[in-house]
N, C-alpha and C positions, 0 to 999 in steps of 0.2 A: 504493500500500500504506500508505501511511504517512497519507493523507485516511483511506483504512479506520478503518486504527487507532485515528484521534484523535479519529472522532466519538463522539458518544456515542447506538449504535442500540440503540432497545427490541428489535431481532429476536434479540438476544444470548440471551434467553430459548429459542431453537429450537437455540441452541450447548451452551446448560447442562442441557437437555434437563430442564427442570423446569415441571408442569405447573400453566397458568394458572387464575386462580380470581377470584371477585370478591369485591368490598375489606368487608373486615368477616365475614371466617371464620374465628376463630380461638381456639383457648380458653387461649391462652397467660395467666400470671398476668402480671401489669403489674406494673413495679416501681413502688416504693413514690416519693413524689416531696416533695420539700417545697418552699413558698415563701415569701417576704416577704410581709407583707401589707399591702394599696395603704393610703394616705397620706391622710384626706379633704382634701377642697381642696386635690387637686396632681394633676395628670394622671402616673401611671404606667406605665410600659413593661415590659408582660410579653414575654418571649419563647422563641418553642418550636424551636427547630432539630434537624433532623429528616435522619439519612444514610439512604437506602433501599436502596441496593441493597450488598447484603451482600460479593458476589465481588469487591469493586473497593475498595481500602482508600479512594481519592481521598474519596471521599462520607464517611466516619466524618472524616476529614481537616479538611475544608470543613467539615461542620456542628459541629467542635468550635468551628473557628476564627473562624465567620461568631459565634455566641452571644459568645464573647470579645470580639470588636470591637465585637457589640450592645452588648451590658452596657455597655462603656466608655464608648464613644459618647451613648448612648442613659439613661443612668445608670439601667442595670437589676441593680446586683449583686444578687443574693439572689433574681430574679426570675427566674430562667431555666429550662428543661428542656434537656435536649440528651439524645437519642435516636438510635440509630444501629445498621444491623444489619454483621456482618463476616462473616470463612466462619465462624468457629466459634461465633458469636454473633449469637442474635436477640431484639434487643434494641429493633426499630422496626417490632416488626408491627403491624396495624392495632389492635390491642386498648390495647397501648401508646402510640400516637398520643392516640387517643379517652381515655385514663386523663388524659394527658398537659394535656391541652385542661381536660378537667373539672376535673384540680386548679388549673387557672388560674381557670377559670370562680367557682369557691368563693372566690377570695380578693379578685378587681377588683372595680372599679365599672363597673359595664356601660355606663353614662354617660360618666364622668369619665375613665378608662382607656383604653389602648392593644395589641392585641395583635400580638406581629411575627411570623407564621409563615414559616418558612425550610423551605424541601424540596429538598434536591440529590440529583440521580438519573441515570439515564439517561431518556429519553422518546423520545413516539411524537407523534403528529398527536392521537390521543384525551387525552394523559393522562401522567404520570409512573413508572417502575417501581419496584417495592415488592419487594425476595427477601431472605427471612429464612430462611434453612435450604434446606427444598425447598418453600418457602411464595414462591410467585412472583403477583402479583398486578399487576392498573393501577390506577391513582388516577386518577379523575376526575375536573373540575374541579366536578362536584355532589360527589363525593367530600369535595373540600376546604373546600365549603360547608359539609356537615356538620360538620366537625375548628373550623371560624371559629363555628360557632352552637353549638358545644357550650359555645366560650369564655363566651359570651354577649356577650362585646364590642361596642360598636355601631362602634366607629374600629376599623381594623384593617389591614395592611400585609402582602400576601403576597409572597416571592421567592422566584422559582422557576429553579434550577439544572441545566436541562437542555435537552436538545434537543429543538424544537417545543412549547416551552412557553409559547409566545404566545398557547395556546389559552386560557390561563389568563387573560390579561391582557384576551381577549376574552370571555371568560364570566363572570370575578368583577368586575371593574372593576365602581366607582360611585363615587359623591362622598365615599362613609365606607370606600369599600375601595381601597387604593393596591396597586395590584400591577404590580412589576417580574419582568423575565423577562431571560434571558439569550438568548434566542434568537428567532424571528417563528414565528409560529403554522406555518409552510410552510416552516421552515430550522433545519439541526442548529447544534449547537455545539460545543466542541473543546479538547481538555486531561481529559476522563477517562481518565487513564492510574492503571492499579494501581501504587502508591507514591508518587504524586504528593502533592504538598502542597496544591495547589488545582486546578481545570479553571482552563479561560481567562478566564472571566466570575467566579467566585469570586476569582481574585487582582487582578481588576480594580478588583472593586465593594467589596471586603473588604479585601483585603491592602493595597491601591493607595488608592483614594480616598474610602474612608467615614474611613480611620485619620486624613485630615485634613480633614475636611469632616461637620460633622454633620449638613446637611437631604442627607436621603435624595433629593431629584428632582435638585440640583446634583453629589452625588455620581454618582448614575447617568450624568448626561450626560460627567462627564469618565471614568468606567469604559466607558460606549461609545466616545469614542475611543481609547481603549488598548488596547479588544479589536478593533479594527477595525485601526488602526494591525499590531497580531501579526498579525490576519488574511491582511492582503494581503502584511505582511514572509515568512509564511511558505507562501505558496498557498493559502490556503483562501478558497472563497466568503464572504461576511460572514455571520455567523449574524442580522447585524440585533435585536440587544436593545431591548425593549419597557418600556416606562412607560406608566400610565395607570389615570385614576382618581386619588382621593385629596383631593381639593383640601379637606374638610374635615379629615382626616388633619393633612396638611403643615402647615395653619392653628395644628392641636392645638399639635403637635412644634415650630411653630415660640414658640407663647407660651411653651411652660417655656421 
C-alpha cells in the first residue's frame, strides 16, 4: 500500500475522473509575466519552472522551490517564471506555459543564453500530466519541444520530475539540450505525497545537492545516490535517474 501511495501514477486521472484532452486546448488568459533583460557579452540563465498537476500540492511545492535554488545557483534573479496549477487554481495550463516561454523568448539571446525548463508532475511511459481544474491533459516530449523552440534558445536544460520521465531524456537529448530526469524511461519515482515539500528526486537534486554544487551533471550524480540510497533504505525498486545530452550546455554554465 504504501509503494501505491508513493508512486507517482498518470492513471490517477481515471481516480479524478477528469477527462483527457491534448496539450494546447485552452483559452484560458495567461498571466501577465515580467523579466530581466539578458546582458550582451554574458551568457544568461532564464528559467521556467512549471507545477502541473493541480490535486497534489507537492508539484506547486517543488517548482517554487527548484526556481529559488535556480536563481541562486544559476545567478538568474529577475529571470524567472514559476507557474503552477492547485485545486482551486489554474494557473499552468498549456496557454500559460507557451505565454511563459514566449516572454523568455522576447528578452534572451538565442545564441548567447541559456534556458532551464523545470516540469514536476506525475507521468506515464508517453509523457508528463498537466490538471488545471477539470483540464486534465499529457505532455509530450514533442510537446516540450515546442515550450524549448518557443524560447528560441539554442543551449537549453530540461528537468523532469516525474515518473517515467526518461522518455524525455531519450527524445530531447543532444549536444545543446541537457536533460535530467528523475526516473528511466520504464521506472516510477517516489515522494509525490499531497503536503509534501518535495518528491524524492526534487529534495535530492534541489534541496540536497545543487544548494552546494553549481554544475548541474556533478550535482545530478551525487542526487542519484541519495535517491537511491532512500530507495532501497525504504523498499522501493530504484527509479534509476537519467542525464544526458548537454555537453555544449555544461561547457556554456561552466565559463560564466
Amino acid at each position: 500500500m504504501r509503494r501505491l501511495i508513493a508512486s507517482c501514477v498518470l492513471g490517477l486521472l481515471v481516480a479524478l475522473n477528469v477527462p483527457a484532452q491534448t496539450y494546447g486546448q485552452t483559452a484560458r488568459r495567461a498571466e501577465p509575466v515580467g523579466l530581466a533583460p539578458q546582458r550582451p557579452g554574458q551568457t544568461d540563465v532564464y528559467v521556467l519552472s512549471f507545477g502541473l498537476w493541480g490535486p497534489q500540492s507537492v508539484f506547486e511545492s517543488e517548482a517554487k522551490g527548484a526556481a529559488r535554488i535556480l536563481e541562486t545557483q544559476l545567478d538568474a534573479k529577475g529571470r524567472s517564471i514559476v507557474r503552477f496549477n492547485t485545486k482551486r487554481r489554474a494557473g499552468a495550463t498549456p496557454q500559460a506555459l507557451m505565454a511563459a516561454a514566449t516572454a523568455a523568448g522576447q528578452v534572451l539571446d538565442p545564441a548567447e543564453d541559456i534556458v532551464v525548463l523545470v516540469l514536476t508532475s506525475h507521468g506515464a511511459p508517453e509523457g508528463i500530466g498537466l490538471v488545471a481544474g477539470r483540464d486534465a491533459r499529457l505532455m509530450t516530449p514533442g510537446d516540450v519541444r515546442q515550450l524549448l523552440d518557443r524560447t528560441r534558445a539554442q543551449h537549453r536544460v530540461v528537468i523532469v520530475s516525474a515518473c517515467y520521465s526518461g522518455v524525455f531524456a531519450r527524445e530531447l537529448a543532444d549536444a545543446r539540450t541537457l536533460v535530467i530526469t528523475a526516473a528511466a524511461a520504464d521506472r516510477p519515482s517516489f515522494g509525490c505525497r499531497d503536503g509534501a515539500t518535495w518528491t524524492y528526486f526534487g529534495d535530492a537534486f534541489f534541496n540536497k545537492a545543487l544548494r552546494g554544487e553549481r554544475r548541474l551533471d556533478v550535482a545530478f550524480e551525487r542526487a542519484r545516490g541519495l535517491v537511491t540510497q532512500r530507495e532501497r533504505r525504504e523498499g522501493f525498486d530504484p527509479s534509476n535517474p537519467q542525464i544526458a545530452g548537454g555537453a555544449q550546455v555544461l561547457e556554456r554554465l561552466g565559463a560564466r
